[in-house]
C-alpha positions, 0 to 999 in steps of 0.5 A: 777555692784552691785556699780550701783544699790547702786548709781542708789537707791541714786540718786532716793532718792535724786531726790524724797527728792528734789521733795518733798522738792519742793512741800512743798515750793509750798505749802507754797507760795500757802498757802501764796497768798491765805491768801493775797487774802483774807485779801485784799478782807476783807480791801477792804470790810472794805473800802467799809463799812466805805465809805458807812458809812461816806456818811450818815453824 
């Protein structure tokens, strides 16, 4: 009995280190995506500027 609450005490380790593991992955492509977002919202505003710039001339 007492092998079973050894392997049942491993098995929920390694269950929540993989949880865990996971959300920072997560976490890390989130991060990523936003970043892309914005930098493709700040070059698309940078266009627009110097569209709107080049039309004066």
């Amino acid at each position: 009995m007492f092998v079973w609450i050894i392997l049942g005490a491993l098995v929920a380790l390694f269950t929540t280190s993989l949880w865990i593991d996971r959300n920072r992955r997560v976490k890390k492509i989130e991060e990523q995506v936003e970043y892309n977002d914005k930098r493709s919202n700040a070059i698309a505003e940078a266009s627009r500027y110097n569209d709107m710039n080049q039309g004066g001339w």
